[in-house]
C-alpha positions in Angstrom: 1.4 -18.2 -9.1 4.3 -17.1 -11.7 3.0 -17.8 -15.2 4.9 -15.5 -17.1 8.3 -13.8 -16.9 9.6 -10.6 -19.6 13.2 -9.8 -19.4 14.9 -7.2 -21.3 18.5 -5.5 -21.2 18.9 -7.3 -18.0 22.6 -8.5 -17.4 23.5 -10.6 -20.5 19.5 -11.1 -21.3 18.9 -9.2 -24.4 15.1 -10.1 -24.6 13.8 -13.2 -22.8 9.9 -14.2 -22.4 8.7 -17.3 -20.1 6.1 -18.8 -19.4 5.6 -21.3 -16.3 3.4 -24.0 -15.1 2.1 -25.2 -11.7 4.1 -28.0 -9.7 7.8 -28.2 -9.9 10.0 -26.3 -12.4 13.6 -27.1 -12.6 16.3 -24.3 -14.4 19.2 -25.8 -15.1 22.8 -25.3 -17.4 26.3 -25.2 -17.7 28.5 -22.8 -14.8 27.8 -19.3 -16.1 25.2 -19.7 -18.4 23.3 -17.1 -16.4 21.2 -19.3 -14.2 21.3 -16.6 -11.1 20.4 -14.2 -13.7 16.7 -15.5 -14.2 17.1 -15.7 -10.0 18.2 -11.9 -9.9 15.8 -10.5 -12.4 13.0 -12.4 -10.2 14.4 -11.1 -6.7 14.5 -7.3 -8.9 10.8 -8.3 -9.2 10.0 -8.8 -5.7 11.6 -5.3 -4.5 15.1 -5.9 -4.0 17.2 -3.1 -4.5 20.1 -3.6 -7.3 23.0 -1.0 -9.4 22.0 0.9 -12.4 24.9 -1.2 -13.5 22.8 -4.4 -14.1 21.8 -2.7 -17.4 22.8 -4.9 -20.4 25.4 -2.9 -22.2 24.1 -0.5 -24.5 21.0 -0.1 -23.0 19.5 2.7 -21.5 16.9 0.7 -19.2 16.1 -2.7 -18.2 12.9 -3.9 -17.7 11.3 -7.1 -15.9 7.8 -8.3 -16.1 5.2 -10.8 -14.9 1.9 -12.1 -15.5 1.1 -13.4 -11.9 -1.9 -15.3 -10.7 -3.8 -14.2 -7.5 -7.0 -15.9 -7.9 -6.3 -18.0 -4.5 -4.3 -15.3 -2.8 -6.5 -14.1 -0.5 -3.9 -11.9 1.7 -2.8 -10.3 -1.9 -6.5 -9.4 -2.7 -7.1 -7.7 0.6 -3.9 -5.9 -0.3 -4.8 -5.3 -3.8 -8.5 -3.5 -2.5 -6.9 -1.2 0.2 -4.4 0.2 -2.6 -7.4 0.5 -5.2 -6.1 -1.9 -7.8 -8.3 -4.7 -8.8 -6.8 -7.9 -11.5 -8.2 -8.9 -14.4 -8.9 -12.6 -14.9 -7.8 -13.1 -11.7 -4.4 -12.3 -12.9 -2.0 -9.3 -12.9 1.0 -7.5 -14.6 3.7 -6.1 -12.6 6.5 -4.2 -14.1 9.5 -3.1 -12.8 12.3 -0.6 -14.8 15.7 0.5 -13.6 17.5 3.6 -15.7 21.3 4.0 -16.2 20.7 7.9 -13.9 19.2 5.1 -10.8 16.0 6.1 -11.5 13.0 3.9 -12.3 9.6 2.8 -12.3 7.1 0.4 -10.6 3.6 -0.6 -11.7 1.1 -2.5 -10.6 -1.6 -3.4 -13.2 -1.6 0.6 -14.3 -1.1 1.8 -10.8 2.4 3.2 -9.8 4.1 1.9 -6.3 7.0 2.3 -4.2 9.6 0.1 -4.1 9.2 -0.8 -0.5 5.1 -1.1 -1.5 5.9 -3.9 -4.5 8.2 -5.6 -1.6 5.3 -5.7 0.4 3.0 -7.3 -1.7 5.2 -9.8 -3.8 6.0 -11.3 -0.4 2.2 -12.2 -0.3 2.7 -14.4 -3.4 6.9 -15.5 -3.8 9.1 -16.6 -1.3 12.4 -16.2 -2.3 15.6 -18.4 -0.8 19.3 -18.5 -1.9 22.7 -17.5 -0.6 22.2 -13.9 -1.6 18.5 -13.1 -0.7 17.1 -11.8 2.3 15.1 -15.0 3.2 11.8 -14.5 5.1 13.0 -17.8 7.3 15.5 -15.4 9.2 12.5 -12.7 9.9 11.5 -13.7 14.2 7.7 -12.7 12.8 7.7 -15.3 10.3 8.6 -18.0 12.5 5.3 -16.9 14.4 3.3 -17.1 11.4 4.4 -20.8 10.4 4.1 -22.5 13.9 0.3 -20.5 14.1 0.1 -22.1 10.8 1.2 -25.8 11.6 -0.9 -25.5 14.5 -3.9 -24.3 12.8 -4.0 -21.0 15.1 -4.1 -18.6 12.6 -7.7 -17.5 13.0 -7.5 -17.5 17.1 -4.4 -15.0 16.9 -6.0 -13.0 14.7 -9.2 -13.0 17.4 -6.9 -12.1 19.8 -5.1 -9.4 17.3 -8.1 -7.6 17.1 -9.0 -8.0 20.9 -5.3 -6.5 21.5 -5.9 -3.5 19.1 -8.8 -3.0 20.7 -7.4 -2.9 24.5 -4.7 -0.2 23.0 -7.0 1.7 21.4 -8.4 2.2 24.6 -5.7 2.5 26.7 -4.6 5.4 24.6 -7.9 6.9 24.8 -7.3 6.9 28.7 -4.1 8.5 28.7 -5.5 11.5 26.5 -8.2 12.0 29.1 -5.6 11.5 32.4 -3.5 14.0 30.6 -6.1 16.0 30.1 -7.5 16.4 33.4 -4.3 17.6 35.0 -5.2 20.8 33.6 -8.6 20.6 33.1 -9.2 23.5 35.3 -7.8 26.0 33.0 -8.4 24.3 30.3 -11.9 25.0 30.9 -11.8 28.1 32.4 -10.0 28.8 28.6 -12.9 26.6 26.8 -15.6 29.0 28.5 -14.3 31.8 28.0 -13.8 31.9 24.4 -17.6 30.4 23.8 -19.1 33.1 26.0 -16.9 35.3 23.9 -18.0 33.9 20.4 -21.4 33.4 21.6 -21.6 37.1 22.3 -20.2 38.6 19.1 -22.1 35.7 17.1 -20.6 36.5 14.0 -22.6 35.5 10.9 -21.6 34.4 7.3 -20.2 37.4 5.3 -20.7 40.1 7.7 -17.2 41.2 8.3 -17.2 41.9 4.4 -20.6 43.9 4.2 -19.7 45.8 7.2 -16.4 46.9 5.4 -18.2 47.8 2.4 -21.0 49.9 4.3 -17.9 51.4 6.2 -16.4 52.8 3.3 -19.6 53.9 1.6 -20.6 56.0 5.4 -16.4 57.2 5.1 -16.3 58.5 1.9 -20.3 60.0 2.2 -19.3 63.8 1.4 -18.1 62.5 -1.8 -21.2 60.2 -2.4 -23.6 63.1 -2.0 -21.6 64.9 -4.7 -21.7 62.1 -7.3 -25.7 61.5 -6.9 -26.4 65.2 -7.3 -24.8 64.9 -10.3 -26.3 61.5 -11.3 -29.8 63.6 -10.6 -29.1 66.1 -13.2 -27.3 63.9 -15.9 -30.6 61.4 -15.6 -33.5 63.1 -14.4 -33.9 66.5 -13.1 -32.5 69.4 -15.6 -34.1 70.0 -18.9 -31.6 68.2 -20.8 -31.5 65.3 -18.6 -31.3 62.4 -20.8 -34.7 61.3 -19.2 -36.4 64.6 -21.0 -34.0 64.1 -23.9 -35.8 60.7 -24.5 -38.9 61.6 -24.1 -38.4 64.7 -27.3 -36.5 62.1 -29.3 -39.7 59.5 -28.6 -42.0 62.3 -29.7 -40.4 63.2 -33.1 -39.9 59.7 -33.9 -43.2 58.9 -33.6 -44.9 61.6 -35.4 -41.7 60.9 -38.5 -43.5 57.5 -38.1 -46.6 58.8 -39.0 -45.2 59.8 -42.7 -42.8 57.7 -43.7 -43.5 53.7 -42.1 -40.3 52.3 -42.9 -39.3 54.3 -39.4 -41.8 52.5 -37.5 -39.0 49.6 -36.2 -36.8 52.4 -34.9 -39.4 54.0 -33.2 -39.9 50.8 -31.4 -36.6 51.0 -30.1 -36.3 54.7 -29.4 -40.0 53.6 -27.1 -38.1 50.7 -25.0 -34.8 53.3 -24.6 -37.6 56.0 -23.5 -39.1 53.1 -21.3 -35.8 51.8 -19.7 -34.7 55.3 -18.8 -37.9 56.4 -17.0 -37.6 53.0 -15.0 -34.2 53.8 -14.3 -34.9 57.1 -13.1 -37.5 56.0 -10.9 -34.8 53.7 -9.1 -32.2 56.2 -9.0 -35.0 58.5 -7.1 -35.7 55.8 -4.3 -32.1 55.8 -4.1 -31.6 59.1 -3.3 -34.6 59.8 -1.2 -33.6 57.1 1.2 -29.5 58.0 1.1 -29.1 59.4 4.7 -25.9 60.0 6.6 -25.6 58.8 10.4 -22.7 59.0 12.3 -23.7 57.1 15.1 -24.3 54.5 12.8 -20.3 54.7 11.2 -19.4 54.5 15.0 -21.5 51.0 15.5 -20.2 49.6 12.4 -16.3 50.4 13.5 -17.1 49.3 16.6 -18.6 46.0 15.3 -16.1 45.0 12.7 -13.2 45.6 15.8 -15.0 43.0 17.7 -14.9 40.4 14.6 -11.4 41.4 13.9 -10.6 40.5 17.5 -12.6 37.0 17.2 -10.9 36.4 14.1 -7.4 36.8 15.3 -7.8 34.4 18.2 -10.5 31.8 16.7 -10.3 31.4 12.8 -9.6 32.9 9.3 -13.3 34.0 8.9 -16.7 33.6 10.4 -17.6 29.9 9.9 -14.1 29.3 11.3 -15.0 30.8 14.5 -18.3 29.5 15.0 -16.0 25.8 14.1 -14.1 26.8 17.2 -17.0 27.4 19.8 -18.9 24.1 18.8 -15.1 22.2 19.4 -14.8 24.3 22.8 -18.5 23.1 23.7 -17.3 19.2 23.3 -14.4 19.4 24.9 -16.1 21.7 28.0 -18.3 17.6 27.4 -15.8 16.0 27.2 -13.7 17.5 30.3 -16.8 17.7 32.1 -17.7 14.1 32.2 -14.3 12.8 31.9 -14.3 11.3 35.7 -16.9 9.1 34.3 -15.1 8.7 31.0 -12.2 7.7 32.6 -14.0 4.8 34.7 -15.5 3.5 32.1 -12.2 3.3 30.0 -11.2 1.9 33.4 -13.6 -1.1 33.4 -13.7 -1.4 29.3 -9.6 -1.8 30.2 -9.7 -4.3 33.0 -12.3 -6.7 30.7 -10.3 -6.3 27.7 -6.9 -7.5 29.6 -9.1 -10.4 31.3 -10.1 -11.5 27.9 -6.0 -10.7 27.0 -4.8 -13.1 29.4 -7.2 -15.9 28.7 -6.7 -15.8 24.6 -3.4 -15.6 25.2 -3.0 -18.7 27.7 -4.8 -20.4 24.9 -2.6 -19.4 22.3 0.6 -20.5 24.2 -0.4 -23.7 25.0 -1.2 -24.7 21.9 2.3 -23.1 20.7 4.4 -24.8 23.2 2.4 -28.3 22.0 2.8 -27.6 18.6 6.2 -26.5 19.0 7.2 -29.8 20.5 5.4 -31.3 17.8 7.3 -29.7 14.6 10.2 -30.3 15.8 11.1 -34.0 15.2 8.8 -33.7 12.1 11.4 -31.0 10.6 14.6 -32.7 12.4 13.3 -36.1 10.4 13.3 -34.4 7.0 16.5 -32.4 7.3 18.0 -35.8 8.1 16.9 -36.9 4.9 18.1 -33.7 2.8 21.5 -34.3 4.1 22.0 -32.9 7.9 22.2 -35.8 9.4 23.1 -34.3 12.7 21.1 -31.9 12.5 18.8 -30.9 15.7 15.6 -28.6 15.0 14.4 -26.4 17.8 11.4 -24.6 18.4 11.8 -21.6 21.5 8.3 -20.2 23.1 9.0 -18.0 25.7 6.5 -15.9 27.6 6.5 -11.8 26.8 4.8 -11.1 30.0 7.0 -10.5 33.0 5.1 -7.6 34.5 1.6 -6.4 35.9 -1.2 -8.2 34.0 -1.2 -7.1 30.0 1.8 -5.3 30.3 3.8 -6.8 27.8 1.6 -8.8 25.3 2.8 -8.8 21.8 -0.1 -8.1 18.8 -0.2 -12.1 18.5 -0.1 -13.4 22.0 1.9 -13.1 24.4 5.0 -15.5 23.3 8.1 -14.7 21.4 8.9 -17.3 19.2 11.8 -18.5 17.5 13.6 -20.7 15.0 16.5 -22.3 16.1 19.2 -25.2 14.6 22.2 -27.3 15.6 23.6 -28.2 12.0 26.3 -30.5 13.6 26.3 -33.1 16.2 27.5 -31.9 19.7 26.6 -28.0 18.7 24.7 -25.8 20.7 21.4 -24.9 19.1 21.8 -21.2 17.7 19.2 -18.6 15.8 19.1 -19.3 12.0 20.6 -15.8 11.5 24.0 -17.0 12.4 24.1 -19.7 10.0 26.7 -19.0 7.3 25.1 -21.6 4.8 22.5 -20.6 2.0 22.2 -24.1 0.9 21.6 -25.0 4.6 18.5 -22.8 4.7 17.1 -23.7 1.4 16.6 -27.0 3.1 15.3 -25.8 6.2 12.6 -23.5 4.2 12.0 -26.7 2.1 11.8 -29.0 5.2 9.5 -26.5 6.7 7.4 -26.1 3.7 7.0 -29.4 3.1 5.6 -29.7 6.6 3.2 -27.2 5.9 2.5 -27.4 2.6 -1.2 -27.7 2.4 -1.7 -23.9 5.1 1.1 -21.9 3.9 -1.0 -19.6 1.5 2.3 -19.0 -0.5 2.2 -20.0 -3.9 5.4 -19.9 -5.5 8.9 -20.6 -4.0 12.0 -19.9 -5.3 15.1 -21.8 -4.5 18.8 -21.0 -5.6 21.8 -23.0 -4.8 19.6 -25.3 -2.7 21.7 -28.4 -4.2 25.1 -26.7 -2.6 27.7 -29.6 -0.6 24.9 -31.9 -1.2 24.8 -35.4 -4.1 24.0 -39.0 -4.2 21.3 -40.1 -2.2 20.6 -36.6 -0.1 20.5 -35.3 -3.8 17.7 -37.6 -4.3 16.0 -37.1 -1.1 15.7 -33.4 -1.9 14.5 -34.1 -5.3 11.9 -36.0 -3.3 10.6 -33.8 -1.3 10.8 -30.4 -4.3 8.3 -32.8 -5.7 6.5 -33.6 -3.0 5.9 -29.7 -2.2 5.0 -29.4 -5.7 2.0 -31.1 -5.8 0.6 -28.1 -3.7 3.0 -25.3 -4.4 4.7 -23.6 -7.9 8.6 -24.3 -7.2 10.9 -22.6 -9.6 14.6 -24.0 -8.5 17.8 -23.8 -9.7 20.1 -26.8 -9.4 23.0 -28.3 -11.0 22.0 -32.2 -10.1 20.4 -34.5 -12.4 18.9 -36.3 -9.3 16.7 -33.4 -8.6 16.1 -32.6 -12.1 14.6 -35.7 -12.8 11.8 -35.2 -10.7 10.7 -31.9 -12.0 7.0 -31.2 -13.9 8.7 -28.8 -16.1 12.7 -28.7 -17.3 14.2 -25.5 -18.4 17.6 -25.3 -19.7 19.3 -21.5 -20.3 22.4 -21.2 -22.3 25.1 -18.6 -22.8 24.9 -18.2 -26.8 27.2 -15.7 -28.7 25.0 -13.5 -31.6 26.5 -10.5 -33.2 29.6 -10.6 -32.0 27.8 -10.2 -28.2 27.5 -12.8 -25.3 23.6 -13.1 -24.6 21.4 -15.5 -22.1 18.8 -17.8 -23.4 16.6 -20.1 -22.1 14.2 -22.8 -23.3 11.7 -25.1 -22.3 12.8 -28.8 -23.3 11.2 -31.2 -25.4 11.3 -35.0 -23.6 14.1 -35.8 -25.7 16.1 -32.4 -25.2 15.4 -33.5 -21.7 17.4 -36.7 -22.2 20.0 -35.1 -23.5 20.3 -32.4 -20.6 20.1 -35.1 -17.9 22.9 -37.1 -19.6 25.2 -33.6 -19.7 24.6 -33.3 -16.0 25.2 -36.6 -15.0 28.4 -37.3 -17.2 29.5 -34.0 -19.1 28.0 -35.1 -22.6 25.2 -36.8 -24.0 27.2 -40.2 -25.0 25.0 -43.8 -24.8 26.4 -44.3 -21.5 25.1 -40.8 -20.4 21.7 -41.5 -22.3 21.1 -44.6 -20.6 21.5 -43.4 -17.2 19.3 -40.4 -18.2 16.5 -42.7 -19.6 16.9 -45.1 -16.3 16.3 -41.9 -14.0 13.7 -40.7 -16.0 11.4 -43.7 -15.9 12.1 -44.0 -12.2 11.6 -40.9 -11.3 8.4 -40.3 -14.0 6.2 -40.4 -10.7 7.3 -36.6 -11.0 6.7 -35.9 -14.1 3.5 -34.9 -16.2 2.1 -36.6 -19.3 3.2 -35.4 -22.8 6.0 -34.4 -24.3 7.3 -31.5 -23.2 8.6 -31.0 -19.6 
């Protein structure tokens, strides 16, 4: 549900905040006070794509907002967990912003989202209907959903959803295996191969990189030699090795020591330096004892690192990479081998699956065809009553399936169904897509959701121009039935009637005020007697007795409609 509404440097709206309550909620004003505008900023709300150009003048952005309620929503909150966002309160704020360069911004709580993602998921919560909207009505999947709905089916197609995902899954699992075995011969004559081939050079973490390093220590050994002669003197073995050297400076020291204490710290140290060097001298000797030069052992090592090279170049960047690939060969060498079996028992998982298909789907189209039979003098009845007289309602359920068994079931069943209408007397029914009228849907959308008011999961819907070609008692009928949908639904609607103002919970009026030189939008909720006076300018032009009276005698007839208190 839409409890609050932020608009800024949208159109002529300077700075506008809303806030809205359950039931029915009427806008209303003079011609070009900027009624379409609160429409527009809503629809920019719910995804729709609009011009840089909608920018108040001036401006450099403009920016719409809404507090919206999800604490009933139970299709929004699944939504809500897969993309990580959770509401506060049960509520949430989503922002949109449009730039003068095009570019903008879309958030949901904190969370960023594409356009087509806030489309998406404000369809869970609004429904949006006027002459200049992409209504859901003319959507073929939506009609679907609202006969499953009026039928009370929703939870068996979903059964038989999850039964049909299930059959493709598996179907498609089949297919990868048939393909498969055409060249399963080579394919494993490949597979083998290259696990006989890893298996055999069983390369192990890290050892292409040691073997490089003990490959350039067994190249370069001449020069090796050289250096740990050297090291030999410099440390250990001529008399002014620095291991001798130590071991004359430890000796002085310590007999200085004996004569003057105040040395007896840096004898300490000269005795750890003397220490340390003796230790390292005694490594650097194991070193060199056990440094040996084997050719035959440079020829293993080349050899070796050839082989990984070669392993490496057909089965991965590095060791564990390779080892990766053999344990993937070994499953599919499984998988190939025992894919006869596989593939009969994909075979028999298939046929079960389609049997099940068949009969949930049987089901499901009975109870469509019945239910369809059963909406339609239901809706017919109302649209006679919200001025289309002649109008003729038609519900089409026509099978999918005109092949082998399962061929051509659709995710919900196996029927294609479809909306259809005769606005006039002696037309030929025809899809709602064709139908030129926006005021003409409105009232189908509201004949439909008053029919299935208490399943549709939809919250709020919004309806512009709904009032169009329509007055007197049609007028009053659609007042009616606005109010009637409101006892279960938030309706937000547009209209220039007083007949279907009257009835609403809440009365909003916007106005086209001039501040500063600059035309700007406003809008207010009305106090009961601001409500008078708006009722009497819609029925007469002013707010004379005559006007007033009228007003007040609508008011109190119609106060069926309205809540207690004093502002509407």
């Amino acid at each position: 549900m839409l409890e609050a509404l932020s608009i800024r440097n949208f159109a002529l709206i300077d700075a506008l905040s809303l806030t809205f309550e359950a039931g029915f909620n009427v806008l209303t004003g003079e011609t070009g006070a900027g009624k379409s505008l609160l429409v527009g900023s809503l629809s920019f709300l719910l995804g729709a794509k609009v011009d840089p150009g909608i920018i108040r003048t001036g401006a450099t952005e403009a920016q719409v907002s809404a507090v919206v309620s999800v604490k009933k929503q139970q299709e929004a909150l699944v939504w809500l967990n897969a993309q990580g966002i959770s509401p506060e309160d049960d509520r949430l704020i989503i922002r949109r912003t449009i730039k003068t360069s095009g570019r903008g911004a879309i958030f949901i709580q904190q969370t960023p989202v594409s356009r087509g993602a806030l489309g998406e998921f404000m369809a869970l919560l609004f429904d949006l209907h006027g002459q200049h909207t992409h209504e859901s009505l003319l959507k073929k999947e939506t009609h679907r959903k609202y006969l499953d709905r009026f039928a009370g089916l929703e939870e068996e197609a979903g059964a038989f959803n999850r039964v049909f995902l299930e059959w493709e899954a598996q179907k498609k699992a089949l297919a990868r295996l048939v393909s498969l075995a055409r060249d399963r011969t080579m394919r494993l004559d490949l597979l083998h191969y290259a696990v006989e081939e890893i298996t055999q050079g069983n390369p192990k973490p890290g050892e292409i990189q040691d073997l490089e390093r003990e490959a350039r220590r067994l190249g370069d050994f001449e020069k090796l030699a050289g250096f740990v002669q050297n090291l030999g003197a410099l440390l250990c073995d001529e008399e002014g090795s620095i291991l001798n050297l130590s071991r004359r400076i430890r000796a002085v020291m310590e007999s200085a020591a004996l004569i003057d204490g105040r040395l007896a710290a840096m004898t300490q140290r000269i005795e750890d330096w003397y220490y340390e060097t003796q230790d390292l001298a005694e490594v650097f000797r194991g070193y060199r004892d056990a440094l040996t030069y084997d050719p035959g052992r440079l020829e293993a090592v080349e050899e070796r690192l050839a082989l990984l090279y070669r392993l490496k170049k057909k089965y991965g960047r590095d060791e564990g990479a390779i080892q990766a690939y053999r344990a993937q060969a070994e499953a599919e060498i499984e998988a190939l081998t025992g894919s006869e079996a596989s593939q009969e028992n994909l075979a028999t998982k298939i046929s079960i699956l389609e049997a099940e298909l068949a009969s949930r789907a049987q089901s499901l189209s009975i109870q469509r065809i019945a239910a369809a039979r059963n909406l339609e003098p239901r809706i017919t009845a109302i649209l006679t009553r919200l001025g289309m007289p002649y109008a003729r309602f038609s519900v089409s359920v026509v099978s999918a399936v005109r092949g082998g068994r399962g061929s051509q079931y659709q995710s919900w069943g196996m029927d294609e169904v479809e909306f259809f209408i005769a606005p006039n007397d002696g037309e030929p029914v025809k899809e709602l897509s064709r139908i030129a009228s926006g005021g003409e849907l409105s009232r189908i959308m509201l004949a439909i959701k008053t029919v299935l008011s208490d399943a549709d999961p939809l919250e709020t819907l919004v309806f512009d121009e709904i009032d169009t070609g329509i007055g007197g008692e049609v007028a009053l009928s659609v007042g009616e039935y606005l109010a009637r949908v409101g006892q279960h639904k938030q309706i937000l609607c547009v209209t220039h009637l007083a007949s279907i103002a009257v009835r609403a919970y809440t009365h909003l009026k916007v106005e086209k005020k001039y501040e500063a030189g600059r035309t700007v939008t406003g809008v207010a909720v009305l106090s009961a007697d601001e409500r008078r006076k708006e009722i009497a300018r819609m029925l007469a032009g002013d707010a004379g007795p005559v006007a007033l009276a009228h007003a007040d005698a609508l008011l109190v007839k119609y106060s069926d409609g309205v809540k207690d208190g004093e502002t509407y």
